[in-house]
C-alpha positions in Angstrom: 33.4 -20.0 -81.8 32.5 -23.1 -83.5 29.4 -24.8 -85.2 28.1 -28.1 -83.3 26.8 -31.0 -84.1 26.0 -34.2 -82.1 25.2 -37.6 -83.0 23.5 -40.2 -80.4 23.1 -43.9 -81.1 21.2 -46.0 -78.2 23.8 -48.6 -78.5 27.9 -48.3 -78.1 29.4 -47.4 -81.2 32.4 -49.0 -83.0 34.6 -45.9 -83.0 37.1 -47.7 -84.6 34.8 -48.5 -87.5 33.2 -44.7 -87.5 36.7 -43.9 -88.2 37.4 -45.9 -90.9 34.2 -44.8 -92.6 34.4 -41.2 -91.9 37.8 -40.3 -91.4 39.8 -38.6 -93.6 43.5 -36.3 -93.1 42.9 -32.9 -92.8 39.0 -32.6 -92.6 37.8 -28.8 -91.4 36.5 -29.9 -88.5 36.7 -32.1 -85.4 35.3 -35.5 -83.5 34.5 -35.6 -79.7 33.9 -39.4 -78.8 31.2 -39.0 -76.3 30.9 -43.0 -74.8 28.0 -43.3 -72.7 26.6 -39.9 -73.2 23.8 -41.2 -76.0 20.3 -42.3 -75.8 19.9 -44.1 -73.1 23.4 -44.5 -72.0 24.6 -45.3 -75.9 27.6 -43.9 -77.2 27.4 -40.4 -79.3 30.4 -38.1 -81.0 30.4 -34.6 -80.9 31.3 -32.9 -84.3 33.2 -29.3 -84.6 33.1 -27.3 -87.2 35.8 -24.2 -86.5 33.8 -21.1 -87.8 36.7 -19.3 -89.6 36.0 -23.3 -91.6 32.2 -22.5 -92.4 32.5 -22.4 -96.2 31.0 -24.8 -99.2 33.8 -27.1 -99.1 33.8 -27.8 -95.7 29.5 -28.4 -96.1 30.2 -30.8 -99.0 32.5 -32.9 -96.6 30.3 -32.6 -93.6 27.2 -33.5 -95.6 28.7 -36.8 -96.0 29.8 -37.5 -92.9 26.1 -36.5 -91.1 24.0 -39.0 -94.1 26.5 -41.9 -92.9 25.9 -41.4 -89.3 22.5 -41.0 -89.7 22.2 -44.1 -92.2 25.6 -46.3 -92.0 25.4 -46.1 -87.6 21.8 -45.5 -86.9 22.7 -42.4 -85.1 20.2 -39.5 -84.5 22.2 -35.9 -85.6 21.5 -32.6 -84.1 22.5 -29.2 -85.2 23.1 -27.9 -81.8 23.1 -24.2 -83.2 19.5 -24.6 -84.5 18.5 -27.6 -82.0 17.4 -29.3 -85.5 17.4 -33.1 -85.8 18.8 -34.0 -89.1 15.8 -35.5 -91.6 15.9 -35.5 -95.4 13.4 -32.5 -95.1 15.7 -30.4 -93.2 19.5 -30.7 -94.9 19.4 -27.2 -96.3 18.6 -25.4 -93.2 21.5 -27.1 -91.4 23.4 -26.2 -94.4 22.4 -22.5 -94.0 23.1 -22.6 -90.1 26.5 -23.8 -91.0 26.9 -21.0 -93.8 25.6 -18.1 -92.2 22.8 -17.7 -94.8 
């Protein structure tokens, strides 16, 4: 079992840039580039969060990742667990769907 996320641009993504930006060795979780499979034919990436990996520290690194996705690539992210769009409004209940709270 695993805790989704998916973020959708309406333009192709520099993957190799995302990388860069968001990448780092041994992060809890997992990226599924998705090319063509975003708003209107954009690219996306699929995140995966491992439950037995659903703790604090694995939030704290995935809170990061989501704000530059959202902000740095102009991507719109979904919690795919609580069919939530991610908003400033709506971070802790994504956090809480991640946590099991």
């Amino acid at each position: 079992m695993a805790f989704n996320i998916m973020a959708e641009a309406s333009n192709a993504l520099d993957y190799e840039l995302l990388h860069k930006e968001i990448y780092e060795a041994n992060l809890p979780f997992d990226f599924v580039p998705m090319k063509g499979l975003g708003i209107g034919n954009g690219d996306a990436i699929g995140i995966c969060v491992p439950l037995r990996n659903a703790n604090y520290d694995t939030w704290i690194k995935l809170e990061s990742v989501l704000l530059k996705l959202k902000d740095q690539f102009a991507c719109d992210v979904y919690d795919l667990y609580g069919g939530q769009k991610l908003d400033s409004l709506n971070m802790a209940s994504i956090r809480q769907n991640l946590l099991g709270e």
